[in-house]
FISETOR-494840 format. One record per residue: y, x, z of N, C-alpha, C in turn; residue number from 1. Coordinates in steps of 0.001 Angstrom, whole numbers, padded with zeros to 6 digits. Last residue first. Layout:
- Y / X / Z / Y / X / Z / Y / X / Z / NUM
...
//
This chain:
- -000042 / 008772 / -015328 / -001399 / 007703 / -014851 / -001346 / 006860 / -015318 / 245
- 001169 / 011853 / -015650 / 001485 / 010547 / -016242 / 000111 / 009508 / -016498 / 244
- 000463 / 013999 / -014474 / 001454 / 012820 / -013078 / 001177 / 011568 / -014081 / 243
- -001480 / 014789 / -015813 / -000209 / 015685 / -015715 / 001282 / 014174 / -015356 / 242
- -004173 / 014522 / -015105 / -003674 / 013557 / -015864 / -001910 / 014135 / -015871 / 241
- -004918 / 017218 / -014391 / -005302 / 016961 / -015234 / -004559 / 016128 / -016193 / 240
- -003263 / 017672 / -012236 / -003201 / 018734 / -013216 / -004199 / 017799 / -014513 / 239
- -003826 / 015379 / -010488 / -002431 / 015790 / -011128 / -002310 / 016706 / -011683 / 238
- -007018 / 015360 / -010270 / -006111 / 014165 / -010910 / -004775 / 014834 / -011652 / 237
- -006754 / 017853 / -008704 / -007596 / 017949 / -010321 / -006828 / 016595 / -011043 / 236
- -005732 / 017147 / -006000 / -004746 / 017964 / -007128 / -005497 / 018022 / -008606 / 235
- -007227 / 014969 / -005772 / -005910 / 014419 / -006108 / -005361 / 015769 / -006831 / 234
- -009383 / 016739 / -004480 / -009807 / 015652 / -005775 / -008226 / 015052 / -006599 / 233
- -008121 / 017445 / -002738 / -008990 / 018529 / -003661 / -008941 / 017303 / -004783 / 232
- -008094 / 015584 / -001062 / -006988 / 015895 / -001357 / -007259 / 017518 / -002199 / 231
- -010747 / 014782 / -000329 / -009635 / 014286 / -001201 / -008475 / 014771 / -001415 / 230
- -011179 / 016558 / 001177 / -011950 / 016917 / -000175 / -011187 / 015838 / -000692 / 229
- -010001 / 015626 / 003965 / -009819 / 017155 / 003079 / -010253 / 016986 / 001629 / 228
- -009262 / 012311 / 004081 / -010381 / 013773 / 004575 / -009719 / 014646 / 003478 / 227
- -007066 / 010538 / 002355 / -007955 / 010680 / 003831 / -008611 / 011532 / 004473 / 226
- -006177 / 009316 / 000037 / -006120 / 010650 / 000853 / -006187 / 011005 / 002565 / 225
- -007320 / 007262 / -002123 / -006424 / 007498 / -000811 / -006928 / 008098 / -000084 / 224
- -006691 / 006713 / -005692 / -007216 / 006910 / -004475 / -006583 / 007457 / -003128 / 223
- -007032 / 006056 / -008369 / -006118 / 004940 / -007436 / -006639 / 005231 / -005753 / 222
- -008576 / 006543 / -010397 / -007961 / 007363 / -009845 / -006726 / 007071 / -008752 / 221
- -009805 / 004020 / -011527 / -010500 / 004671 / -010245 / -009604 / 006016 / -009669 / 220
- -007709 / 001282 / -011363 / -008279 / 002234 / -011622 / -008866 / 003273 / -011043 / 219
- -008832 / -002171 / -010737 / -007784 / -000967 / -010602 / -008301 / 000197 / -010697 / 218
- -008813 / -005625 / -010906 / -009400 / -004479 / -011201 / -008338 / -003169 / -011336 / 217
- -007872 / -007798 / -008392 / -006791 / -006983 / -009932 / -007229 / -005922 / -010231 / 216
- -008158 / -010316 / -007014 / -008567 / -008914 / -006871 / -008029 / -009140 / -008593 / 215
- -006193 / -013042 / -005185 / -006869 / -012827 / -006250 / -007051 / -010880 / -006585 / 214
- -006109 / -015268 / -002094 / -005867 / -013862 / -003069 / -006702 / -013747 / -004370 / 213
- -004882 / -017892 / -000718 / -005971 / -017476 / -001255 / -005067 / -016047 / -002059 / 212
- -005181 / -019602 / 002776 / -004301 / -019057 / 001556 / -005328 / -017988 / 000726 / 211
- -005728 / -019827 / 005817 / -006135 / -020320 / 004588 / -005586 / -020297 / 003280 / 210
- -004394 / -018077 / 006923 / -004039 / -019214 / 007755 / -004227 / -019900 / 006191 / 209
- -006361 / -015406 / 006779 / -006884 / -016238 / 007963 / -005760 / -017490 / 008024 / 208
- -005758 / -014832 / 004274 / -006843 / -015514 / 004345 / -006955 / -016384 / 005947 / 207
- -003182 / -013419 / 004926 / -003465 / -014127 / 004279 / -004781 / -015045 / 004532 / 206
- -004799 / -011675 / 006430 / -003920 / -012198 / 007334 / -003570 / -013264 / 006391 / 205
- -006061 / -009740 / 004211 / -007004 / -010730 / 005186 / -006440 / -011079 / 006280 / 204
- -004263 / -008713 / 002508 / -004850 / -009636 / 002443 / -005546 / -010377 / 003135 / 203
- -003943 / -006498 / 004289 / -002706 / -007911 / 004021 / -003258 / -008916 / 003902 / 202
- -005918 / -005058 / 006137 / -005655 / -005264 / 005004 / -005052 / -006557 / 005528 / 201
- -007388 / -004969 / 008894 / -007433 / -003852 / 008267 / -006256 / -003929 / 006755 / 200
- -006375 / -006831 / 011849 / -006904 / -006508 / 010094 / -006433 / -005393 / 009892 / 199
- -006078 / -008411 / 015092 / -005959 / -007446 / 014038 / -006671 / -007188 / 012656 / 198
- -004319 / -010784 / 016713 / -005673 / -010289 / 015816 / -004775 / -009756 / 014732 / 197
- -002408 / -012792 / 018229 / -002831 / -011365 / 018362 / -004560 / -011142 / 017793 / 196
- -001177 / -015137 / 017731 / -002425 / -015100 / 017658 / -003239 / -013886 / 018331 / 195
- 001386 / -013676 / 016739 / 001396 / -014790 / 017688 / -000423 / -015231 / 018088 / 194
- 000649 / -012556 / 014550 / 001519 / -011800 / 015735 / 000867 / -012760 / 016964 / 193
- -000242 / -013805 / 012585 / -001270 / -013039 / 013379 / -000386 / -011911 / 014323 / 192
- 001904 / -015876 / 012021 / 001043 / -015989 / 012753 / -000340 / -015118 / 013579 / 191
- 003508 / -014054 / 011334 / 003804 / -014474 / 012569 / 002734 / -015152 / 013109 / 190
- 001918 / -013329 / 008691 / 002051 / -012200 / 010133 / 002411 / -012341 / 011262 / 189
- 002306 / -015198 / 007700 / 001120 / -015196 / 007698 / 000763 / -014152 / 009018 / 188
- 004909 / -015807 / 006858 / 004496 / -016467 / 007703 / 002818 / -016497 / 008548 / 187
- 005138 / -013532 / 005250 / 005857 / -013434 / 006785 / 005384 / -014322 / 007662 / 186
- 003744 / -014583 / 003266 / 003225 / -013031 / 003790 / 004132 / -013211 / 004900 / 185
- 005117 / -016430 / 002432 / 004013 / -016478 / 002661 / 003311 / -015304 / 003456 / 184
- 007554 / -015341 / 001453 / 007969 / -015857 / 002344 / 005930 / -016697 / 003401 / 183
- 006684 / -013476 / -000621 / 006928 / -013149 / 000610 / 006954 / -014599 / 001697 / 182
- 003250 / -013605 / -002075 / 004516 / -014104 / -002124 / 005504 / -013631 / -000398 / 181
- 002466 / -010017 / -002912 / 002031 / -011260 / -001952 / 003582 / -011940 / -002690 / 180
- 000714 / -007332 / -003497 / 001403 / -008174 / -004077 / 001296 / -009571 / -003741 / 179
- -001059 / -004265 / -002939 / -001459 / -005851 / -002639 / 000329 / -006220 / -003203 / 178
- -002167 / -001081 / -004855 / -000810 / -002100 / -004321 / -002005 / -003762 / -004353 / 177
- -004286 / -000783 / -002360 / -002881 / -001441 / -002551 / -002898 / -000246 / -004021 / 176
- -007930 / -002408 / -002381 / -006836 / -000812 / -002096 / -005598 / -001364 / -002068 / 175
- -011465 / -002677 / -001682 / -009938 / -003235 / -001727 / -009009 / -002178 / -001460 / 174
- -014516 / -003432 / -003191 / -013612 / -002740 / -002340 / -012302 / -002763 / -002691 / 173
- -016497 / -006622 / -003478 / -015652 / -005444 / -003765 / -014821 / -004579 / -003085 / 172
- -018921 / -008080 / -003855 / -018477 / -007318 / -003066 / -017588 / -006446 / -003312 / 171
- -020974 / -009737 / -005874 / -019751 / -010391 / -005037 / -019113 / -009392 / -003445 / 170
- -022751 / -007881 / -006564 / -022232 / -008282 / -007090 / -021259 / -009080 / -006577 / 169
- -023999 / -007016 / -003820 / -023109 / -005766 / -003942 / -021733 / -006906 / -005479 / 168
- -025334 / -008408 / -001439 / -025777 / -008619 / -002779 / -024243 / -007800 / -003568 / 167
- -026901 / -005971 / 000720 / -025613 / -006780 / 000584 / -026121 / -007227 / -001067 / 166
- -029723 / -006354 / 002998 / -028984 / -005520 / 001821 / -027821 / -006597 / 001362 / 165
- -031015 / -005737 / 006336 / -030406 / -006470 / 005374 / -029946 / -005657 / 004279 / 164
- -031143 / -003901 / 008492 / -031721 / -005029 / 008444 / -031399 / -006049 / 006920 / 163
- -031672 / -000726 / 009489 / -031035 / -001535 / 008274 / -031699 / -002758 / 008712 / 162
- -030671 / 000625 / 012205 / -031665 / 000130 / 011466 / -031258 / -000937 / 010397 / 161
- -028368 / 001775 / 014138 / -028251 / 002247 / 012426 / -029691 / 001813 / 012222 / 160
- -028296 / 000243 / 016353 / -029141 / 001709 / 016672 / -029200 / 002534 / 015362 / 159
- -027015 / -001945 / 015770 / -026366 / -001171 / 016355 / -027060 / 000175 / 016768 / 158
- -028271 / -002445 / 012198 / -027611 / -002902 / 013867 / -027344 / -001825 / 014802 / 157
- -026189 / -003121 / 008728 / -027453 / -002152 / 010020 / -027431 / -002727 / 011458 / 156
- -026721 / -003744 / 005064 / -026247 / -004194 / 007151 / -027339 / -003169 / 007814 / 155
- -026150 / -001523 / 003026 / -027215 / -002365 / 003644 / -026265 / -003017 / 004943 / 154
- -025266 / -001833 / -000579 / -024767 / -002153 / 000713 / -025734 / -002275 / 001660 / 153
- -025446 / 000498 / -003541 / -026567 / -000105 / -002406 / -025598 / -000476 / -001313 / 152
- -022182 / 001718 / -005093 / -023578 / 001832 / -004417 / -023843 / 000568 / -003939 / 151
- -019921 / 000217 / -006761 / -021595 / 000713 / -007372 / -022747 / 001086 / -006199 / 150
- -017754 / -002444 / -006605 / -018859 / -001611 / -005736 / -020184 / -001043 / -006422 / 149
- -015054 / -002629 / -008301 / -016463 / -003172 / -008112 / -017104 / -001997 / -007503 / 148
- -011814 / -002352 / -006411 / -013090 / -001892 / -007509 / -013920 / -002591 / -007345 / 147
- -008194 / -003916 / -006726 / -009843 / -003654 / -005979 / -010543 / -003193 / -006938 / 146
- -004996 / -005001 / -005656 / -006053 / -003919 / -006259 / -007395 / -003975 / -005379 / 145
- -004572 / -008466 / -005642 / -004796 / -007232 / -004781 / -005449 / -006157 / -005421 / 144
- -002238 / -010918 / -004806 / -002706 / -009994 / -006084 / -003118 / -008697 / -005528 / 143
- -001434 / -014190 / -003532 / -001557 / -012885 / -003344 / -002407 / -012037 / -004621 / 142
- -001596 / -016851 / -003101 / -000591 / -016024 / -002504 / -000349 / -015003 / -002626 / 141
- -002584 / -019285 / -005619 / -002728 / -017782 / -005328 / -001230 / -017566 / -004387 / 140
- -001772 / -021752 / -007122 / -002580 / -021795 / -006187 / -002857 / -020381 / -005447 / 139
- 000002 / -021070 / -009157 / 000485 / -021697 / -008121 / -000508 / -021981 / -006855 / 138
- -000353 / -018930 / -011648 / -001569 / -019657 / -010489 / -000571 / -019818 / -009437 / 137
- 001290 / -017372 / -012920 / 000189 / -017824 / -013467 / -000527 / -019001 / -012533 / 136
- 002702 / -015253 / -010626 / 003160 / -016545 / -011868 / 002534 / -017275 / -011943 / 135
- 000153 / -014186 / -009852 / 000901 / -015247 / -008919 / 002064 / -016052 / -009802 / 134
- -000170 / -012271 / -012331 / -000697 / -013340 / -011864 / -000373 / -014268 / -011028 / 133
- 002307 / -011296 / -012769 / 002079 / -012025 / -013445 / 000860 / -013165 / -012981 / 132
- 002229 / -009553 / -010556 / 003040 / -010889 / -010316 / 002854 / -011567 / -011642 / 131
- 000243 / -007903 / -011850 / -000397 / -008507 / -010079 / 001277 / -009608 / -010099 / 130
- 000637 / -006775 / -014072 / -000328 / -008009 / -013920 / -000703 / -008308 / -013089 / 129
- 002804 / -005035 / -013389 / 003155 / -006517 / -013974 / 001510 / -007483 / -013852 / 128
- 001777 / -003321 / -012068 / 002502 / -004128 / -011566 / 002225 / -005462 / -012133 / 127
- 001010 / -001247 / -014361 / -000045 / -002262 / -013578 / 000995 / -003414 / -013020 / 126
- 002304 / 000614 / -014983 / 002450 / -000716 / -016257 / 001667 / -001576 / -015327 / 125
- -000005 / 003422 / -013844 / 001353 / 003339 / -014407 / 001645 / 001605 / -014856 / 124
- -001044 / 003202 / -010343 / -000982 / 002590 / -011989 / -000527 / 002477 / -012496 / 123
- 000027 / 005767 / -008298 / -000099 / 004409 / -007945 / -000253 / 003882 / -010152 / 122
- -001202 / 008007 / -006674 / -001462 / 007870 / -008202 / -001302 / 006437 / -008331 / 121
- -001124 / 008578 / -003870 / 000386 / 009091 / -004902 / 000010 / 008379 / -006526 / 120
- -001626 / 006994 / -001614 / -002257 / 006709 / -002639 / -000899 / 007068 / -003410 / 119
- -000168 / 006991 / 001262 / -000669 / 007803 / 000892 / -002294 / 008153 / -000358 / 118
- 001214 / 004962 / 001794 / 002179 / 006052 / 001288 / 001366 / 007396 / 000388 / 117
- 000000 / 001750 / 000093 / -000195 / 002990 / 000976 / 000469 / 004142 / 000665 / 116
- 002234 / -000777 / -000537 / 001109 / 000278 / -001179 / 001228 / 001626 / -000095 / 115
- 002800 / -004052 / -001300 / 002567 / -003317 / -000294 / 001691 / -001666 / -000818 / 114
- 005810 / -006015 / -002502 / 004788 / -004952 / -002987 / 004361 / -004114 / -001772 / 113
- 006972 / -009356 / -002336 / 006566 / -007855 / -001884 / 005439 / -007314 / -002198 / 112
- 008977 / -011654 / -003914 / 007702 / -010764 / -003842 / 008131 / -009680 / -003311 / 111
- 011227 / -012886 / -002833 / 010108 / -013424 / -003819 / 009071 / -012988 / -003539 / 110
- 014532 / -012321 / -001425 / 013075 / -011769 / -002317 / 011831 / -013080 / -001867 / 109
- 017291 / -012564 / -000742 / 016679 / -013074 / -001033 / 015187 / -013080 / -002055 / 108
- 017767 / -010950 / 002485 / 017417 / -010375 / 001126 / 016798 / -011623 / 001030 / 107
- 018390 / -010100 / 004680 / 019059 / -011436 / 004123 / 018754 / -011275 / 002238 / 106
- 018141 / -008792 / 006520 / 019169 / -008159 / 005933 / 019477 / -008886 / 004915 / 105
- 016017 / -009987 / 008042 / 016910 / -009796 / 008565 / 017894 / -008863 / 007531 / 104
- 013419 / -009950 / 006287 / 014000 / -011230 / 006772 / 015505 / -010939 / 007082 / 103
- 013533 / -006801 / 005966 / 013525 / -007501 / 004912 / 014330 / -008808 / 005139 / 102
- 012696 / -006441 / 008445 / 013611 / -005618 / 008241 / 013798 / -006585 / 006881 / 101
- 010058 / -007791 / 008694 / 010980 / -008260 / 009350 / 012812 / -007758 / 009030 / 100
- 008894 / -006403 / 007210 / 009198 / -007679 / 006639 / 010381 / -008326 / 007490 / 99
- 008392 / -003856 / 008588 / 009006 / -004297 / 006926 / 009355 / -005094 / 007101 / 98
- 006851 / -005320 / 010893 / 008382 / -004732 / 010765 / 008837 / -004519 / 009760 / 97
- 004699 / -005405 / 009250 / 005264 / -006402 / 010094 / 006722 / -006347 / 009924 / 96
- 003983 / -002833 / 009032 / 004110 / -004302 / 007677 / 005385 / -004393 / 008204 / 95
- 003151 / -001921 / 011574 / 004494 / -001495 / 010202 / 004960 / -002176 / 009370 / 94
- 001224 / -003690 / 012266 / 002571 / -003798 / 012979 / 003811 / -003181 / 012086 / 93
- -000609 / -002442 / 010532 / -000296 / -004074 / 010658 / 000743 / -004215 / 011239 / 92
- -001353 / -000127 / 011258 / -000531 / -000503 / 010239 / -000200 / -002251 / 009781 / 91
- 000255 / 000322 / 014749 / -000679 / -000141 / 013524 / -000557 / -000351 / 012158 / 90
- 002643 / 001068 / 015992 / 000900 / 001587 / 016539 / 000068 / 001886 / 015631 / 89
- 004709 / 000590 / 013428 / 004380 / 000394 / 014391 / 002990 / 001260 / 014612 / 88
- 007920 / 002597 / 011795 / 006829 / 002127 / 011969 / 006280 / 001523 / 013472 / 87
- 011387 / 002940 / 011424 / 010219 / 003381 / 012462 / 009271 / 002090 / 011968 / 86
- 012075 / 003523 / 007703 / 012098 / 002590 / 009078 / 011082 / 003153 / 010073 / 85
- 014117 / 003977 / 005119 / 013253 / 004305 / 005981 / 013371 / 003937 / 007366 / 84
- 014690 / 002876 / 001916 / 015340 / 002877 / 003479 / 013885 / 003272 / 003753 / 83
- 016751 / 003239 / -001453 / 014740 / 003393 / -000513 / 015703 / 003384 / 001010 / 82
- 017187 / 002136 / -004597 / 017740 / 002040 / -002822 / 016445 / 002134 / -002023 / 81
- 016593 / 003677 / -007465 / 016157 / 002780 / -006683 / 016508 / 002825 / -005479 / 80
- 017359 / 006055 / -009067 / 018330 / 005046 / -008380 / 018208 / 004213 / -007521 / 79
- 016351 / 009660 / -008913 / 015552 / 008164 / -009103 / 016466 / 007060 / -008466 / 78
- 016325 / 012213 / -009523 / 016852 / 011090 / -010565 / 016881 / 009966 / -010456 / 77
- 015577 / 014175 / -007969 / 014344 / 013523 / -008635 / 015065 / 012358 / -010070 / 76
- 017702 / 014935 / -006635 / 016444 / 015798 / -007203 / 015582 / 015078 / -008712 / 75
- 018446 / 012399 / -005176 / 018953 / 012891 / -006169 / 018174 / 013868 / -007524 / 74
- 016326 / 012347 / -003859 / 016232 / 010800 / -004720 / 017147 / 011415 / -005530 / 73
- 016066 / 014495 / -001959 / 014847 / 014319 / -003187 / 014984 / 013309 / -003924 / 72
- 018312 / 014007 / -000466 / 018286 / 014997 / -001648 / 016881 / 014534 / -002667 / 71
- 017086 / 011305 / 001040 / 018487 / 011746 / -000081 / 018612 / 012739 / -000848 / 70
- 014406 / 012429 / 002031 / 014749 / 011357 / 000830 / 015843 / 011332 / -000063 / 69
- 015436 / 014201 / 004240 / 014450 / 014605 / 002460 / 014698 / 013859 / 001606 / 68
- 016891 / 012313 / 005608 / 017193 / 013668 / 005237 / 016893 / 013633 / 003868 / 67
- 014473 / 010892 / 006314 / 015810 / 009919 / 005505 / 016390 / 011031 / 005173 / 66
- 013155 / 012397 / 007418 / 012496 / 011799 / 006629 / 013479 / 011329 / 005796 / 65
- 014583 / 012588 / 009666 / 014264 / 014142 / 009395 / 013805 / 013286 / 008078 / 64
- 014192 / 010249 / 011190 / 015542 / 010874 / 010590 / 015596 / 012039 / 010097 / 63
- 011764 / 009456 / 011393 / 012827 / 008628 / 010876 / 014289 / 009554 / 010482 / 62
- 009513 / 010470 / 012690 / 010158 / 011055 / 012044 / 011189 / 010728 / 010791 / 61
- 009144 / 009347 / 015416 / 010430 / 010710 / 015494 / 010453 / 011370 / 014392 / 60
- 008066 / 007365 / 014327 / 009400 / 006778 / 014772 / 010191 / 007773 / 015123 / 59
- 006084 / 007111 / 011271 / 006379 / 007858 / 013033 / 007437 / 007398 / 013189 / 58
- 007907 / 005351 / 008651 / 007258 / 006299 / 008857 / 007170 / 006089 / 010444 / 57
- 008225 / 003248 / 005580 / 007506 / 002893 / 007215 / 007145 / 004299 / 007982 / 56
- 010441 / 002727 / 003252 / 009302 / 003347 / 003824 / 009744 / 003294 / 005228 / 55
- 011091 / -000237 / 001074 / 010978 / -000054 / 002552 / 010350 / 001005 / 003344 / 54
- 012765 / -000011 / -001991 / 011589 / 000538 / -001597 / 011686 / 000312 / 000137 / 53
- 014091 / -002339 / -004768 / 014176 / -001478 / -003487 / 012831 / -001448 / -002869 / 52
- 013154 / -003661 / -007074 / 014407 / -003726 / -006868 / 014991 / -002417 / -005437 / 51
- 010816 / -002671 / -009485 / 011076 / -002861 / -008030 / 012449 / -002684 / -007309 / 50
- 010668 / -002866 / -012412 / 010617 / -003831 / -011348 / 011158 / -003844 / -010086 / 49
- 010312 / -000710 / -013292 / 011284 / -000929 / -012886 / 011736 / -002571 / -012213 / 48
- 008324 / 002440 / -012006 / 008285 / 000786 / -012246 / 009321 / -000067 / -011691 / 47
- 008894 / 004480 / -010637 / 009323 / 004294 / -011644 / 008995 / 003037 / -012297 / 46
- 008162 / 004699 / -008211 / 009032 / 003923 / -008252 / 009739 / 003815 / -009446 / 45
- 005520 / 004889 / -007576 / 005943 / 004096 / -007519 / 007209 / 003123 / -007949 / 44
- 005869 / 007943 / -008585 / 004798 / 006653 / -009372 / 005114 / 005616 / -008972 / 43
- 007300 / 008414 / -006530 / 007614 / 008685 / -008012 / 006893 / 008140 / -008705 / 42
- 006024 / 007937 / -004435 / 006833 / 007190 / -004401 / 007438 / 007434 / -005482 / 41
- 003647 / 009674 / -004010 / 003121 / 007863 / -004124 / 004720 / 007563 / -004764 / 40
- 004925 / 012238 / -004118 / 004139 / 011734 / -005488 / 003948 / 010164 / -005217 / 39
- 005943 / 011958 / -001609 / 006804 / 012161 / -002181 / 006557 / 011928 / -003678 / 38
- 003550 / 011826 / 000408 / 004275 / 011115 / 000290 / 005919 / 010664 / -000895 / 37
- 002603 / 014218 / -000333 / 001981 / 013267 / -000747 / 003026 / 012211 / -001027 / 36
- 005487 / 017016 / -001097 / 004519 / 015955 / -000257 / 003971 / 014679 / -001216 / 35
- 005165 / 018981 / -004329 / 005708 / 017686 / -003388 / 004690 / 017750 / -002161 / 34
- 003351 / 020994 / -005730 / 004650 / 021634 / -004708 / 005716 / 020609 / -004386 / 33
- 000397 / 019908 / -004998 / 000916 / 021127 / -005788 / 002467 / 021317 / -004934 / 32
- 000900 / 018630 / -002231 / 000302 / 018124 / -003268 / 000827 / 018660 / -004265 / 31
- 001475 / 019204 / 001224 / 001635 / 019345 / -000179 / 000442 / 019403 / -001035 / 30
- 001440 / 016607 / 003691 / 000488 / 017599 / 002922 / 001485 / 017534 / 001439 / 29
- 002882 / 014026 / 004781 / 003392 / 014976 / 004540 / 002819 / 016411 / 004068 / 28
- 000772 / 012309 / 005261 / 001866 / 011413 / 004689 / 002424 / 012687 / 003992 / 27
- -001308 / 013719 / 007387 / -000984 / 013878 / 005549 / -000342 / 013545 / 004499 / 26
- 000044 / 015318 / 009994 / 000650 / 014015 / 009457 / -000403 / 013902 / 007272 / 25
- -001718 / 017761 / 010774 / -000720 / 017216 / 010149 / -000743 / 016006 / 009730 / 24
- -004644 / 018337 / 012391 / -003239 / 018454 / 012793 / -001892 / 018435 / 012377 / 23
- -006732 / 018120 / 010554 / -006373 / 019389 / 010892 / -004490 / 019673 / 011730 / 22
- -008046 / 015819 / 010080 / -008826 / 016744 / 011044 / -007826 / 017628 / 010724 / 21
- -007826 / 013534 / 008649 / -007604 / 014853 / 007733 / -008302 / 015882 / 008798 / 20
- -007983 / 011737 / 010754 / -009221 / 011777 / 009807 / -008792 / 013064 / 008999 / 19
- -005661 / 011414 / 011580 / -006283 / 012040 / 012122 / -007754 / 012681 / 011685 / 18
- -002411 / 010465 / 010627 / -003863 / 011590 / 009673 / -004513 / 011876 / 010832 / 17
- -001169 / 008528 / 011785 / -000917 / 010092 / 012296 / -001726 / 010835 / 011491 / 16
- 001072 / 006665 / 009735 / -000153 / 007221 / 009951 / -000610 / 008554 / 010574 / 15
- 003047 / 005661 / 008261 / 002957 / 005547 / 010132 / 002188 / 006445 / 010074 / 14
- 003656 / 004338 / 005962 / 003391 / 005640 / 005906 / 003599 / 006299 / 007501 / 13
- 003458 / 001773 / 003868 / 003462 / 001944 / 005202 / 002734 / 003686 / 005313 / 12
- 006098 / 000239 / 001733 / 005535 / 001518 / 002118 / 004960 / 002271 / 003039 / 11
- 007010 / -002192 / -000162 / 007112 / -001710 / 001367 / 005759 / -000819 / 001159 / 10
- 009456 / -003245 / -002366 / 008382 / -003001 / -001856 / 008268 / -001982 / -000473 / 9
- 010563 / -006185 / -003520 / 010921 / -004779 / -002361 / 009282 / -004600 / -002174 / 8
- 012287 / -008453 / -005723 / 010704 / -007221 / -005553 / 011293 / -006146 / -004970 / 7
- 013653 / -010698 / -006814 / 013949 / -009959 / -006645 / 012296 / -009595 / -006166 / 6
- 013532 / -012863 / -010220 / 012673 / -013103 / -008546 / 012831 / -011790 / -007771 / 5
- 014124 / -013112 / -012738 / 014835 / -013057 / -011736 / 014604 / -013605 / -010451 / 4
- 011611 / -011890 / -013408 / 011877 / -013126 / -014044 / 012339 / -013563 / -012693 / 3
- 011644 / -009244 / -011300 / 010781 / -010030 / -012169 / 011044 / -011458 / -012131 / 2
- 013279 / -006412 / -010396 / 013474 / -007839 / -010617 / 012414 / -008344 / -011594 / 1
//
């Protein structure tokens, strides 16, 4: 609850890992002796903000998943109400269905929190300055983790010949947690339901029915586990920073 505005956050964890290359889900890779999926959501969910959690998994693995969860929410200590939902194709379609699962159980929420299942090092205390900002600015729909870009950008064309360089200072790269108003974020998905166009990111379904976001510098250990050598890089994070980020 923030300044009695209820906060669900949603968890899209569909993802077949194909980029891991080795034939597991990585939602579900152990990460010393949790699943991934099982570190995003202890960082997540110890921020007490968040009134309830939405995870988005495969659709055959909805009930083997809600299993783990109940013992591991006991295990773990953690009170927060988590549901687990079949996901879609896309991760745009998982949202989707969050929200829709959200609309339909009559939840009167404010804000949604979107964060990849599979970014376990979510910012310890961060939260607050992604709805503080949409406090702050009646003109903002949205609060988005992002870095500043250190390498060289070039454009290329389609044979990889560079033609261009990016001016890198107005370029940033974008992660979750994103932090939207909801009832803005639903309307933003019916419309890119109804439209049929796809995005990579919340934020840029936002943008397309002209609504504005604001980037929320974020830390660099705020990373997402995609190829093998990341997930080398996440266990040095959790032995090093010893979970507490």
């Amino acid at each position: 609850m923030y300044n009695g505005c209820k906060v669900i956050a949603l968890v899209p964890a569909a993802g077949m890992g194909q980029r891991m290359g080795i034939g597991q889900k990585k939602q579900y890779l152990l990460l010393k002796d949790k699943e991934i999926l099982n570190w995003t959501l202890i960082h997540l969910l110890r921020e007490p903000i968040i009134d309830e959690a939405i995870v988005i998994v495969p659709r055959d693995d909805v009930l083997e998943v809600e299993e783990k969860m109940t013992s591991w929410l006991s295990r773990e200590q953690i009170s927060t109400k988590i549901s687990v939902i079949e996901g879609g194709a896309t991760r745009q379609e998982s949202v989707r269905k969050g929200l829709i699962k959200i609309e339909g159980d009559g939840f009167q929420t404010s804000f949604v929190v979107i964060h990849d299942g599979v970014r376990p090092f979510f910012p310890k205390n961060m939260l607050i300055r992604f709805l503080e900002a949409l406090d702050h600015r009646s003109d903002i729909e949205g609060a988005i983790a992002g870095a500043e870009v250190t390498d060289t950008l070039k454009t290329i064309n389609p044979e990889k010949v560079i033609i261009g360089t990016v001016d890198r200072s107005v370029v940033w790269s974008v992660q979750t947690p994103q932090v939207f108003r909801f009832d803005t974020l639903m309307k933003a998905h019916r419309y890119a339901n109804d439209h049929a166009f796809e995005v990579t990111d919340d934020a840029a379904i936002i943008e397309a029915i002209g609504k504005k976001t604001v980037i929320i510098p974020c830390s660099s250990e705020n990373i997402k586990i995609t190829k093998p050598v990341d997930l080398i890089v996440a266990e040095v994070l959790l032995e090093t920073y010893k979970v507490d980020l």
